[in-house]
VEXDREN-2710 file (C-alpha; in Angstrom, 1 decimal):
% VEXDREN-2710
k/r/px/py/pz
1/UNK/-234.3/21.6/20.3
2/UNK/-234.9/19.7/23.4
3/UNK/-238.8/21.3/23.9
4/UNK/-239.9/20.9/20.3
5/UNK/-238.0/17.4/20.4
6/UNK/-240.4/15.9/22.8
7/UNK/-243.4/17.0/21.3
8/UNK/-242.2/15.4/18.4
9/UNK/-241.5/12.6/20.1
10/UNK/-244.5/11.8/21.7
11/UNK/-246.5/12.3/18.5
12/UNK/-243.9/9.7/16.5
13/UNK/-244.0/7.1/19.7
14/UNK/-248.0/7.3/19.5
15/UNK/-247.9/6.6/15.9
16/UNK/-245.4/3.9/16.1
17/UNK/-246.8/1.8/19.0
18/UNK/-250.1/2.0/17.9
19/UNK/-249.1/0.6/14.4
20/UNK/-246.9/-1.9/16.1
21/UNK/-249.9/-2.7/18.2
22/UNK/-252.0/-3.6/15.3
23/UNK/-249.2/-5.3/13.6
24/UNK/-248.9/-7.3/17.2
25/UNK/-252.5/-8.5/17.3
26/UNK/-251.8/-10.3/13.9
27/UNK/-248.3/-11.4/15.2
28/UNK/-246.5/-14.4/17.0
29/UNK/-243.0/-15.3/18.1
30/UNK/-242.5/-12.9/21.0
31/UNK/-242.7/-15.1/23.9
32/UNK/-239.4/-17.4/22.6
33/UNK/-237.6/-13.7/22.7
34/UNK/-239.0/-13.3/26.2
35/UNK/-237.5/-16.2/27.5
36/UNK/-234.7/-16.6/25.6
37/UNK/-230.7/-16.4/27.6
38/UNK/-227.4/-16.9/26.2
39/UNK/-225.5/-20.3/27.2
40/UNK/-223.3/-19.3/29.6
41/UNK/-222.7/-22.9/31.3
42/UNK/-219.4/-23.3/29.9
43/UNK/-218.0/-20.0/31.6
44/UNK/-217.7/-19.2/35.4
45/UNK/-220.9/-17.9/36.8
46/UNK/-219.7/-16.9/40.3
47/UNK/-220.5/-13.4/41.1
48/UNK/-217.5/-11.3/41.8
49/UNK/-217.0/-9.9/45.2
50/UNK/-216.5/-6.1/45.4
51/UNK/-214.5/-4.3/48.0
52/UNK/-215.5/-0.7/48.8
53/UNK/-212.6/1.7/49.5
54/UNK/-214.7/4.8/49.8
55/UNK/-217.4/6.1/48.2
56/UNK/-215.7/6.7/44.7
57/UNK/-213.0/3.5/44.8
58/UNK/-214.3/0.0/43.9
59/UNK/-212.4/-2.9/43.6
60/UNK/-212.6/-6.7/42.7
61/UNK/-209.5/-8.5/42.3
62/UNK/-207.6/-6.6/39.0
63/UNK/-210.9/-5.3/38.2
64/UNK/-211.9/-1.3/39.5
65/UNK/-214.4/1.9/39.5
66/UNK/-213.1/5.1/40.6
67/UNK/-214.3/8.6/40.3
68/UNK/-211.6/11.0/38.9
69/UNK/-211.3/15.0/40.6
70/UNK/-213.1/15.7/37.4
71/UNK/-216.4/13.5/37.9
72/UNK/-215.5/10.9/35.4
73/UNK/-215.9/7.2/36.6
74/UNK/-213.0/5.2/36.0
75/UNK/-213.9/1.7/35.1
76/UNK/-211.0/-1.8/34.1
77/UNK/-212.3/-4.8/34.1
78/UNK/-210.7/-7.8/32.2
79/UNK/-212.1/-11.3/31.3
80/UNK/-213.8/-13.6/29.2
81/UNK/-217.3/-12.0/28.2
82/UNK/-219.2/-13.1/31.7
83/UNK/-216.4/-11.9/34.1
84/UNK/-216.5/-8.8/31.8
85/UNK/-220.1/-8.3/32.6
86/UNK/-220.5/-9.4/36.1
87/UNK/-217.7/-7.4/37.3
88/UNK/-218.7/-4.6/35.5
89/UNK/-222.1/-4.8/37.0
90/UNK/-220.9/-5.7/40.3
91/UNK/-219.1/-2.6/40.4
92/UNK/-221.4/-0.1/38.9
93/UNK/-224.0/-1.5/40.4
94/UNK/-225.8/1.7/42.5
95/UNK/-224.9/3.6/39.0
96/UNK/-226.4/1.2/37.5
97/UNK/-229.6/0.9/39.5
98/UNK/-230.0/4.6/38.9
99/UNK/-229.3/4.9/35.9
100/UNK/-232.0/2.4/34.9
101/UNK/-234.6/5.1/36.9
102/UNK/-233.5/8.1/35.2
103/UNK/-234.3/6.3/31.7
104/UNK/-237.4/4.8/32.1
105/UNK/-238.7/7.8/34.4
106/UNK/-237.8/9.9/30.9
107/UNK/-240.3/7.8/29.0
108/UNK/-242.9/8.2/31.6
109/UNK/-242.7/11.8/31.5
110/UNK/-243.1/11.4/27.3
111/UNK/-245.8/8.6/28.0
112/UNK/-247.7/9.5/31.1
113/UNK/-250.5/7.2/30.2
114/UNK/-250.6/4.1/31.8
115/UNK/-252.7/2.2/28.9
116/UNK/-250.4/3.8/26.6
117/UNK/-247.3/2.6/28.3
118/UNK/-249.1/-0.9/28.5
119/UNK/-248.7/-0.8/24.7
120/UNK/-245.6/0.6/24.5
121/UNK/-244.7/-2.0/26.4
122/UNK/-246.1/-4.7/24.3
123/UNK/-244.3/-2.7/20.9
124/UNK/-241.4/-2.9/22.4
125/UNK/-241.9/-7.1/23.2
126/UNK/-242.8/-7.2/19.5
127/UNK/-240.4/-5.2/18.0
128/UNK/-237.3/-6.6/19.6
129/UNK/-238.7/-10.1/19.0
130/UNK/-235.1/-11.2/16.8
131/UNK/-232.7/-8.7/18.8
132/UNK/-231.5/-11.4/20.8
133/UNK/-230.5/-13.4/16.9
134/UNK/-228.3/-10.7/15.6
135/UNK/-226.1/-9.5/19.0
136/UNK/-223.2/-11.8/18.9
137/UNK/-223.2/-14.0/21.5
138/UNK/-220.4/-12.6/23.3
139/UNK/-221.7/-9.4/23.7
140/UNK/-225.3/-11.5/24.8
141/UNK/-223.5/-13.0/27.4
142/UNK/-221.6/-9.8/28.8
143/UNK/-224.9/-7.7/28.6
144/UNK/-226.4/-11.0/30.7
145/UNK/-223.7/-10.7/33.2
146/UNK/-224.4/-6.9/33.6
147/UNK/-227.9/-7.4/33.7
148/UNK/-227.4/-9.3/36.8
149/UNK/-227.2/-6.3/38.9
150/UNK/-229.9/-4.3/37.4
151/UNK/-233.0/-2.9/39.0
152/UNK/-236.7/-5.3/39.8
153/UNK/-238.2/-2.2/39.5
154/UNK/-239.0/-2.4/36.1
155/UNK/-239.9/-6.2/35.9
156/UNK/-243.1/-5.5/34.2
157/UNK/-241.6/-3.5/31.1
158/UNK/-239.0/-7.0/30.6
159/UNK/-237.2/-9.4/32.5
160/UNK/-233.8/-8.4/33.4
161/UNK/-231.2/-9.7/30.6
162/UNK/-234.3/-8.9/27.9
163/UNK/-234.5/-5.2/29.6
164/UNK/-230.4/-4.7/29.3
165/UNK/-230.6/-6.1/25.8
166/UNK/-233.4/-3.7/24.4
167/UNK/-231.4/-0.5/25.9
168/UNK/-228.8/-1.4/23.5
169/UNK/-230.9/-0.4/21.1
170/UNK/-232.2/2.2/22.5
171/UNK/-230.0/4.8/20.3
172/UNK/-231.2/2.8/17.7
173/UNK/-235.3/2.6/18.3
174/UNK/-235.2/6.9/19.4
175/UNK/-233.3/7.4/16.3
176/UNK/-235.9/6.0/14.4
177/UNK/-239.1/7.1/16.6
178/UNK/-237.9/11.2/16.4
179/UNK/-236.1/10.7/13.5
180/UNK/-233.0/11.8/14.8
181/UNK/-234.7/14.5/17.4
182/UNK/-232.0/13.6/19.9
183/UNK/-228.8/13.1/17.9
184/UNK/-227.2/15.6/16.2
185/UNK/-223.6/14.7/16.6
186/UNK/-220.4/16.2/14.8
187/UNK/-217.3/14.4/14.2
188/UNK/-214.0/15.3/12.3
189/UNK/-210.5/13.8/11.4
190/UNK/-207.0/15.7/9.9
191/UNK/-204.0/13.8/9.2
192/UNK/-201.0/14.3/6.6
193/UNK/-200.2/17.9/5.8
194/UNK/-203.7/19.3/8.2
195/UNK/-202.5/17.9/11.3
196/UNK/-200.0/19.5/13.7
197/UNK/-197.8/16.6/13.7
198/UNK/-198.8/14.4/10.3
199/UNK/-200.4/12.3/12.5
200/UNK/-204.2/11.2/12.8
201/UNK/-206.1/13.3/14.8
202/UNK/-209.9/13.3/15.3
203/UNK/-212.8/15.0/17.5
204/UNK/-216.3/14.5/18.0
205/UNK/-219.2/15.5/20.3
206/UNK/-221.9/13.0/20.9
207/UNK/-225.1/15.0/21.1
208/UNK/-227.6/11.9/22.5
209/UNK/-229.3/13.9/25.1
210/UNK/-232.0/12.0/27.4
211/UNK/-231.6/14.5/30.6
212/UNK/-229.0/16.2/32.8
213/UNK/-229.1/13.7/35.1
214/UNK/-228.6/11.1/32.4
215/UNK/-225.2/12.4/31.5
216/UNK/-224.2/13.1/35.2
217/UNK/-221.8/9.4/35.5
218/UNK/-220.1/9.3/33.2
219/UNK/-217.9/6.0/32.0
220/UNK/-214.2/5.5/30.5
221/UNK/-214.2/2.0/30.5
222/UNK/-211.0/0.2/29.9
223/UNK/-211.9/-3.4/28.8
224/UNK/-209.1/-6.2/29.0
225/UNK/-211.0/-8.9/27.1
226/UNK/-209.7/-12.4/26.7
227/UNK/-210.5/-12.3/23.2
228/UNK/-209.5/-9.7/21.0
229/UNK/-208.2/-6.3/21.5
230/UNK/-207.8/-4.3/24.7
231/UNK/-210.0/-0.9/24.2
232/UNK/-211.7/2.2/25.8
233/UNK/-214.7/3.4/25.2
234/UNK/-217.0/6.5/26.9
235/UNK/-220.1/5.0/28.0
236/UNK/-222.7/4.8/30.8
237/UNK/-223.7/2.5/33.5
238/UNK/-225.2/-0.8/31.6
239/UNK/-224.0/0.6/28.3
240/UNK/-221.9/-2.8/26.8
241/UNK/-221.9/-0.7/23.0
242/UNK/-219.5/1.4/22.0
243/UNK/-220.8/5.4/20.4
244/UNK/-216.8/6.5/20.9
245/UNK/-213.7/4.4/22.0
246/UNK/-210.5/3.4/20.7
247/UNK/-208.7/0.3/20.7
248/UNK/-204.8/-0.7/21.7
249/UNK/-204.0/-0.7/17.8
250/UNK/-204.9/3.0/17.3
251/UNK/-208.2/1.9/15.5
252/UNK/-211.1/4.4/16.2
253/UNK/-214.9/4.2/15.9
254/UNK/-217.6/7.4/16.9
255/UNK/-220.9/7.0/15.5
256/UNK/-223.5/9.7/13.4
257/UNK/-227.0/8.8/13.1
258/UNK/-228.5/9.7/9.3
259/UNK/-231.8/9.8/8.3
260/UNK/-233.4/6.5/8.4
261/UNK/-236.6/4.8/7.2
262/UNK/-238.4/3.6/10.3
263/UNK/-237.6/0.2/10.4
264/UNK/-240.7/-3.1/11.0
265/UNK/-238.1/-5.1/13.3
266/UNK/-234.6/-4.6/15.5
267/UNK/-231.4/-6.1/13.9
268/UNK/-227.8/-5.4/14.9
269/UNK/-227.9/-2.2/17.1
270/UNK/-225.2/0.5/15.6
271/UNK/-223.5/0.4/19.3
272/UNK/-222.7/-3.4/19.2
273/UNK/-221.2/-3.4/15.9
274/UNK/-219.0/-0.6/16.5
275/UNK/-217.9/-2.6/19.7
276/UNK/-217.5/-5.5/17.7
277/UNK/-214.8/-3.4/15.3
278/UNK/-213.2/-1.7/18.2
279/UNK/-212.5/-5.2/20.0
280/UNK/-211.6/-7.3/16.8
281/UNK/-210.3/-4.6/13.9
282/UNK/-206.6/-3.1/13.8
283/UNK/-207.2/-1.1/10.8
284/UNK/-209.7/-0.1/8.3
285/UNK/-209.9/-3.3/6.4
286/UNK/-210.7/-5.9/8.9
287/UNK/-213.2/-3.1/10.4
288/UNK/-215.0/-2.9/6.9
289/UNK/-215.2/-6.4/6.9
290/UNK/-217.2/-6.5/10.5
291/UNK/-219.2/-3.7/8.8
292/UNK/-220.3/-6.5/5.6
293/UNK/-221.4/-8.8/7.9
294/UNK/-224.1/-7.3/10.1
295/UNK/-227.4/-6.0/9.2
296/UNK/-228.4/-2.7/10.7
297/UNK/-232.4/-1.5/11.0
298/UNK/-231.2/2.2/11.0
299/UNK/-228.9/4.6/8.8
300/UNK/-225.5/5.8/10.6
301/UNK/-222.2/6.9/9.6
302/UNK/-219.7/5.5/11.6
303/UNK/-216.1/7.2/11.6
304/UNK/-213.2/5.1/11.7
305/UNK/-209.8/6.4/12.1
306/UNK/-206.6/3.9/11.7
307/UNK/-203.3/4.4/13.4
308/UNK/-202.1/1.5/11.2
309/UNK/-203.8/3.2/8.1
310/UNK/-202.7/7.4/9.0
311/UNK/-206.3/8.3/8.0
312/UNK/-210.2/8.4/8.5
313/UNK/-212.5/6.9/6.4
314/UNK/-216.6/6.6/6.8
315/UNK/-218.5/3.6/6.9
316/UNK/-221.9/4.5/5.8
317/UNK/-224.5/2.0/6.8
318/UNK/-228.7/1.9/6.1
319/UNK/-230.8/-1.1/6.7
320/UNK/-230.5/-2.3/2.8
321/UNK/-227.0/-0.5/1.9
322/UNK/-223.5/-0.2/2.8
323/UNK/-220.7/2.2/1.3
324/UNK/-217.4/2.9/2.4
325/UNK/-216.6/6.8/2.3
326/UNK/-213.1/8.3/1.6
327/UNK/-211.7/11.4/-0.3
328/UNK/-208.9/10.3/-2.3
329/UNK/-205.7/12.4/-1.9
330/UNK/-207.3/14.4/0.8
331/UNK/-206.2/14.9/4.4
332/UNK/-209.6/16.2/6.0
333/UNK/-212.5/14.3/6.6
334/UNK/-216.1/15.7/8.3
335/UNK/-219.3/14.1/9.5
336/UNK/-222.9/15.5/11.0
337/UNK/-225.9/13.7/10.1
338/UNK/-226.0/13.1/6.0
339/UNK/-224.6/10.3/3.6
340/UNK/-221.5/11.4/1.6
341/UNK/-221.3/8.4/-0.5
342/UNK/-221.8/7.8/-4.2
343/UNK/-224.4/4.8/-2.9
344/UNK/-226.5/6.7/-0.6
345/UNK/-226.0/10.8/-0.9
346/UNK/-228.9/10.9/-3.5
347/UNK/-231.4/8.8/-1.9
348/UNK/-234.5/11.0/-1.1
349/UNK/-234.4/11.1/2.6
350/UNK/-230.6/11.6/3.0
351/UNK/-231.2/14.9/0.2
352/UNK/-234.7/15.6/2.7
353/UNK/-231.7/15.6/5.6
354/UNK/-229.2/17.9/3.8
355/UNK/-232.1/20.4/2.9
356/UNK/-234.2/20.4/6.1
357/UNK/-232.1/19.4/8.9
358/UNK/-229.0/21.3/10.8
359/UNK/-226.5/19.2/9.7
360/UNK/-225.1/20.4/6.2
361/UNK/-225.0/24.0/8.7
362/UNK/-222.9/21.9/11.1
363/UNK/-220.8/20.3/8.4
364/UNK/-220.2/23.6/6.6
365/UNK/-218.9/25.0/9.9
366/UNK/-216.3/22.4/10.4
367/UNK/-215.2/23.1/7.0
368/UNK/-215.1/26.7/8.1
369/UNK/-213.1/26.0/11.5
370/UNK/-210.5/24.2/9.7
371/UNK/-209.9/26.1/6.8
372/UNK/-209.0/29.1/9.5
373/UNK/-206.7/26.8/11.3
374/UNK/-204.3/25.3/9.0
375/UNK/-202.7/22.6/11.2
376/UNK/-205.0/20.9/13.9
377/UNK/-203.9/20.0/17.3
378/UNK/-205.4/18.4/20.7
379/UNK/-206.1/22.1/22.2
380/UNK/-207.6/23.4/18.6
381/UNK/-209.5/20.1/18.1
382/UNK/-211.0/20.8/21.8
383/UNK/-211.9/24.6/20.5
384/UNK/-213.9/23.1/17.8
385/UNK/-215.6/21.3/19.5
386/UNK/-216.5/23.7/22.0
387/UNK/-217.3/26.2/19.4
388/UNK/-220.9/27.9/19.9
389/UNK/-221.0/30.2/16.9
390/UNK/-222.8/29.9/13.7
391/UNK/-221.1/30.3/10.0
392/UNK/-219.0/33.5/10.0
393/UNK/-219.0/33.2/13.6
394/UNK/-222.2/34.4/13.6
395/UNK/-224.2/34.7/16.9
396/UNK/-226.4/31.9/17.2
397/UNK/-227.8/31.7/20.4
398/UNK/-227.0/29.0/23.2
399/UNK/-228.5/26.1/23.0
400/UNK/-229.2/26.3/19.0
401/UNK/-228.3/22.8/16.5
402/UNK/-226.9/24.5/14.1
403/UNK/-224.3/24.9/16.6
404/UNK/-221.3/22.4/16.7
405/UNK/-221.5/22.8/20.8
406/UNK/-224.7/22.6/21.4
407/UNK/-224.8/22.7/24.6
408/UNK/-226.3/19.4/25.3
409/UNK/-223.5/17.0/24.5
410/UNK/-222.9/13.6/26.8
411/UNK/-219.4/13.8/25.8
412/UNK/-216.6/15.4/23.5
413/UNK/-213.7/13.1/22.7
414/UNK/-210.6/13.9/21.1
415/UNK/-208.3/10.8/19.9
416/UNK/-204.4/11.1/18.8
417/UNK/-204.2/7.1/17.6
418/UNK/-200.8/6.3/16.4
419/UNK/-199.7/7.9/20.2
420/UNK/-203.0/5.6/21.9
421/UNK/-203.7/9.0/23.3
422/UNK/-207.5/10.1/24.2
423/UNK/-208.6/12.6/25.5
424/UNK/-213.1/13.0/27.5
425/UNK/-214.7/16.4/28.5
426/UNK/-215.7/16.3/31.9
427/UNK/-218.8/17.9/32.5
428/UNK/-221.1/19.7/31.7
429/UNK/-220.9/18.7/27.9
430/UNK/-217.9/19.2/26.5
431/UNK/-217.2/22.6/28.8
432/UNK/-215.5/20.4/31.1
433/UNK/-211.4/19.9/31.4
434/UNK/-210.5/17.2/28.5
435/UNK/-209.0/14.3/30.6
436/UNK/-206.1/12.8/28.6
437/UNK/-205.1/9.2/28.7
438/UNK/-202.6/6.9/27.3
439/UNK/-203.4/3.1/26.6
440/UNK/-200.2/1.7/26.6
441/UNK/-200.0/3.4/30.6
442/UNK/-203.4/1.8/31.3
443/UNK/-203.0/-1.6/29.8
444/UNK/-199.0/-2.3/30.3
445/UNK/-198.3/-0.4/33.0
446/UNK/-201.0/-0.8/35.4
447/UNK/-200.4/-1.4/39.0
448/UNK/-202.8/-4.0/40.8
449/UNK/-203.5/-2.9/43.9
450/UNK/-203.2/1.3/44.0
451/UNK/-206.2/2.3/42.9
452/UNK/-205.1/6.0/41.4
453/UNK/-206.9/7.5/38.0
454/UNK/-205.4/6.4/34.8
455/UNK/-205.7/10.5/33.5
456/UNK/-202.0/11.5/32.3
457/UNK/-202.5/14.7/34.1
458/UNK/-200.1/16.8/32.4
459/UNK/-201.5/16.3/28.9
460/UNK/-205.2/17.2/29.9
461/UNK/-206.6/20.3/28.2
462/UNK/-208.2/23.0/30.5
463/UNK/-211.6/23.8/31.0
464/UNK/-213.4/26.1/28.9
465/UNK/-213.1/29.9/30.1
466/UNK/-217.0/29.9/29.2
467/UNK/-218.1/28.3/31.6
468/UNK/-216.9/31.7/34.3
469/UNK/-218.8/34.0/32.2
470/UNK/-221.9/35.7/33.2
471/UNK/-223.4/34.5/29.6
472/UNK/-223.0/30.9/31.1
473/UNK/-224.6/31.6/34.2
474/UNK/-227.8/33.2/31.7
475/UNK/-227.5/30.1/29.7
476/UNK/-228.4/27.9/32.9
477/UNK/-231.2/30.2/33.9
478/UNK/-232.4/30.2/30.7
479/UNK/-233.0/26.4/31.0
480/UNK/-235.2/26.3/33.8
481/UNK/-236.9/29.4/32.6
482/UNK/-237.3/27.6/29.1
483/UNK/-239.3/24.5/31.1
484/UNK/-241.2/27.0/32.9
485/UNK/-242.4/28.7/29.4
486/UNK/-243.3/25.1/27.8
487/UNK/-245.0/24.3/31.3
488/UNK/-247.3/27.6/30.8
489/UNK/-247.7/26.8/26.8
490/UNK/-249.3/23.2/27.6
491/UNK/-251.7/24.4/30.9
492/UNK/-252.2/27.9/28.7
493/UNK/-251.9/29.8/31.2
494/UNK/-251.4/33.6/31.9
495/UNK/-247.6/34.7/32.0
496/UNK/-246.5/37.8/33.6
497/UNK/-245.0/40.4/31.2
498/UNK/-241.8/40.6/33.0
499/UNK/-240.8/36.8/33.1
500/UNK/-241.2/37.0/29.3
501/UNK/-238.5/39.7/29.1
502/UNK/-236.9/38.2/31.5
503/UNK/-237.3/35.2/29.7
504/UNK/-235.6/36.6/26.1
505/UNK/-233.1/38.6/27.5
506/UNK/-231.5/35.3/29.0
507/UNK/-230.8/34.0/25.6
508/UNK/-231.4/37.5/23.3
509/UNK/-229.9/35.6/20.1
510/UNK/-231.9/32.7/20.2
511/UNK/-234.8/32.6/18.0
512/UNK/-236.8/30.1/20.2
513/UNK/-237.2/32.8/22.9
514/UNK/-239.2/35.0/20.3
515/UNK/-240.8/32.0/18.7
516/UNK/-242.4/30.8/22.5
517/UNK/-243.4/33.9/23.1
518/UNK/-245.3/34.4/19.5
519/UNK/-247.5/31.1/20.5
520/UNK/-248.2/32.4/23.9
521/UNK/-249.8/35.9/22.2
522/UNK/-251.1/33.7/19.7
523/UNK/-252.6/31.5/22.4
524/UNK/-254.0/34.7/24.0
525/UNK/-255.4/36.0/21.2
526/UNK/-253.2/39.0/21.4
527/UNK/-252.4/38.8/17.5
528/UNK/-250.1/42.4/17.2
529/UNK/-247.8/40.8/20.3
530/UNK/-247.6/38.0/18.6
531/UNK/-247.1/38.8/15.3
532/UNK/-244.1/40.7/16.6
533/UNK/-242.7/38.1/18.6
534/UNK/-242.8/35.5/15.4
535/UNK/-241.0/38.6/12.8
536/UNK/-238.6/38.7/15.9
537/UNK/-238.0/35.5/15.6
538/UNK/-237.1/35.3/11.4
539/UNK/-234.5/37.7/12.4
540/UNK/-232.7/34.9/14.0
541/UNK/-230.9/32.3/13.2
542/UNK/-233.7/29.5/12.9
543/UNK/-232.6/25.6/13.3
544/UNK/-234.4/23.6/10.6
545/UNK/-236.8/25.0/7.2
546/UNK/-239.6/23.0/9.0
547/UNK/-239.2/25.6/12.2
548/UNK/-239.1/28.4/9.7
549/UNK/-242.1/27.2/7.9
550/UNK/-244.2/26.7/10.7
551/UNK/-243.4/30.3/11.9
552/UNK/-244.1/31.7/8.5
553/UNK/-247.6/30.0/8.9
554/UNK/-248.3/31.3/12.2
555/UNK/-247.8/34.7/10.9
556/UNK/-250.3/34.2/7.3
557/UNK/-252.7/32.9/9.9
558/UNK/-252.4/36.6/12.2
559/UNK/-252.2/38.6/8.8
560/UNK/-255.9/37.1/7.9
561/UNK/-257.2/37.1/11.3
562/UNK/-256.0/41.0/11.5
563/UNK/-257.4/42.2/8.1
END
């Protein structure tokens, strides 16, 4: 839930900087971090000159940004790892600048304080101190050439190429600060028998949310590197990681975050080994390989899917473990936010997870989904995705986790390997048309100088019919009423009646609306209102047994306060 995640975040970023602060006093070995840059002398360092077409078409030599009917940003570039970074800098480069605002404006809404984002500050200095030793150093040198064309606005928080290198693991450090408040992403494969054609077939949603406007430009990036394998990956402006892409080889990687001890120091951030397999893996092997080498500082399950291979296996990775996740003889394979494997399943956190959190929900839902559809294709992969209904197709409310479509996803992705097919949701979420695209077209049969999107139009999937109806249009209310509510709840102040039913019948099936108004009452002292808001509330479906509980404690504390 994006207004109970914040709280949760702020109380978890307090506690962790304040620690690290401690730790810091007692601490050396950040200033070498601070000044630290990769070698790039033996690579041209001349900053590539960008022609603008129009607002949406930008080109440097081969290189190009576009902006696709559907609001997606286009983006080639090609290169050894500096011209890959420059040029993609160079050509993001407004994107970029605000894309770097919208982030660290986020953090300044969490941590208003300025001595408090002094410290934070200082955490992060500390924390990051051997990031720079375990980032390969091609990827250091194409996040230095991006950096380039970031922002001096935020000068004081790092240096440029320091700044661009900590984002990277920024998935990483706000999966381990709200224990995985923002990240509750779904991912699935069917080959063999379960898919339409016999063929690999896979969809996920990424559910990172950071804001609306965060997820506004969205990236395909189509990298040419002069090293390796020629990919795509979804991203955003300054992102060099990959969360979902797909190389020329049909080799897949989309990411899950798991529950995860927080960690004393950065390592390898999830994003840049995943782009590390998707640029030098053509099959499960040689991925699993890249996988032994790196250490990680937070739990993921990364999904790898093999055109070479016809199948999906997990990749389970924690900060002292690795295991490799397959079903024998199966042709089905599902991932939310818990371990599978023999090595990590019964570990106490990953068993905390399964009990706890949303995601075995999620997970059983999948199940559900594909036992009701016994061959999957590109259009029912897109369905799933989309799908907003709890187990039994049960009504949960928009906007609920438990909810494959959670209505907060940065993107859906659908992948069809052995055919280099891929298809993104445009926005919002995944609601969006799914733009298809084939990486043999984009790679081998790319023309120079007509800049044109790369979508192979008549494969794309339409939008969803959702996004006409009148419960949409609710849902959108609903999310601005939903800020007001939290607005109210922190200044306690007095709320009309009628914006509260105006408030519930918005999102009638969504136990949040009941539970909000149960603390206002509560704040108010109006225990019968309040009592009946919070039973209301049980009647729904709740996200996590922590939300439940805390309900449940809300109403003990009324029952004594009435008797």
């Amino acid at each position: 839930m994006r207004h109970l995640n914040e709280r949760g975040m702020k109380s978890q970023i307090n506690l962790f900087f304040f620690v690290g602060f401690l730790l810091m006093l007692a601490s050396c070995g950040t200033s070498k971090s601070m000044r630290h840059q990769p070698d790039v002398s033996h690579y041209n360092a001349a900053k590539p000159v960008v022609i603008k077409q129009s607002d949406s078409v930008f080109t440097s030599g081969k290189n190009s940004f576009s902006k696709n009917r559907q609001g997606i940003w286009e983006l080639y570039v090609e290169g050894d790892p500096l011209e890959i970074g420059l040029n993609t800098g160079a050509l993001s480069d407004s994107l970029l600048k605000k894309q770097e605002h919208i982030f660290f404006s986020k953090i300044k809404d969490i941590v208003p304080s300025k001595f408090q984002q002094k410290l934070l500050r200082n955490f992060l200095k500390w924390y990051n101190r051997k990031l720079y030793t375990n980032v390969p150093d091609e990827y250091q040198t194409e996040i230095f050439g991006v950096s380039q064309y970031t922002t001096h606005d935020f000068d004081n928080i790092a240096p440029q190429y320091q700044r661009s290198l900590y984002l990277h693991a920024a998935h990483d450090i706000g999966h381990a600060l709200q224990d995985l408040a923002l990240v509750g992403c779904s991912s699935f494969a069917a080959w063999g028998e379960k898919s339409e054609d016999g063929n690999l077939i896979l969809g996920r949603n990424f559910d990172f949310y950071v804001s609306d406007a965060f997820a506004e430009n969205k990236i395909v990036a189509f990298i040419n590197p002069k090293d390796g394998h020629q990919f795509m990956m979804v991203t955003w402006p300054g992102m060099i990681g990959a969360v979902s892409g797909m190389n020329i080889e049909g080799l897949t990687v989309t990411i899950n975050a798991s529950k995860s001890k927080i960690p004393l120091i950065a390592k390898t951030p999830i994003s840049i080994l995943t782009r590390e397999i998707l640029q030098h893996a053509k099959n499960i092997e040689e991925a699993i390989a890249i996988a032994k080498k790196s250490e990680v500082f937070v739990s993921e399950s990364i999904m790898v899917g093999s055109a070479n291979d016809n199948k999906a296996i997990l990749i389970e990775v924690s900060p002292k473990k690795m295991d490799v996740y397959e079903i024998p003889n199966s042709n089905q394979l599902f991932c939310s936010n818990h371990f599978q494997g023999e090595d990590l399943k019964n570990e106490k956190r990953n068993q905390s997870q399964i009990a706890n959190s949303h995601s075995e929900y999620r997970f059983e839902r999948m199940q559900e989904l594909f036992a009701g559809n016994p061959k999957i294709n590109p259009e029912i992969a897109s369905d799933i995705l989309r799908n907003k209904d709890g187990l039994k197709s049960i009504s949960l409310g928009y906007g609920n986790e438990k909810a494959l479509n959670q209505l907060m996803a940065h993107h859906g992705v659908i992948f069809k390997p052995k055919e280099k097919l891929v298809w993104v949701s445009a926005n919002p979420y995944q609601l969006g048309e799914f733009v298809c695209y084939n990486l043999d077209s984009v790679f081998k049969e790319r023309k120079d100088k007509i800049i044109t999107s790369f979508q192979r139009e008549n494969l794309n999937i339409a939008k969803d019919p959702f996004l006409e109806t009148s419960q949409y249009k609710n849902y959108q209310k609903f999310r601005t009423e939903d800020d007001k509510i939290d607005l109210y709840l922190k200044n306690k102040e007095t709320i009309n009646p009628e914006f509260i039913q105006q408030y519930q019948s918005l999102n009638p099936d969504y136990w949040v609306v009941y539970y909000k108004a149960g603390l206002y009452f509560y704040q108010k002292k109006e225990y019968r209102l309040s009592q009946t808001n919070f039973e209301k509330a049980l009647t729904k479906e709740i996200t996590t047994v922590p939300d439940k509980t805390a309900i449940e404690k809300y109403l003990k504390k009324i029952k004594r306060k009435l008797q």
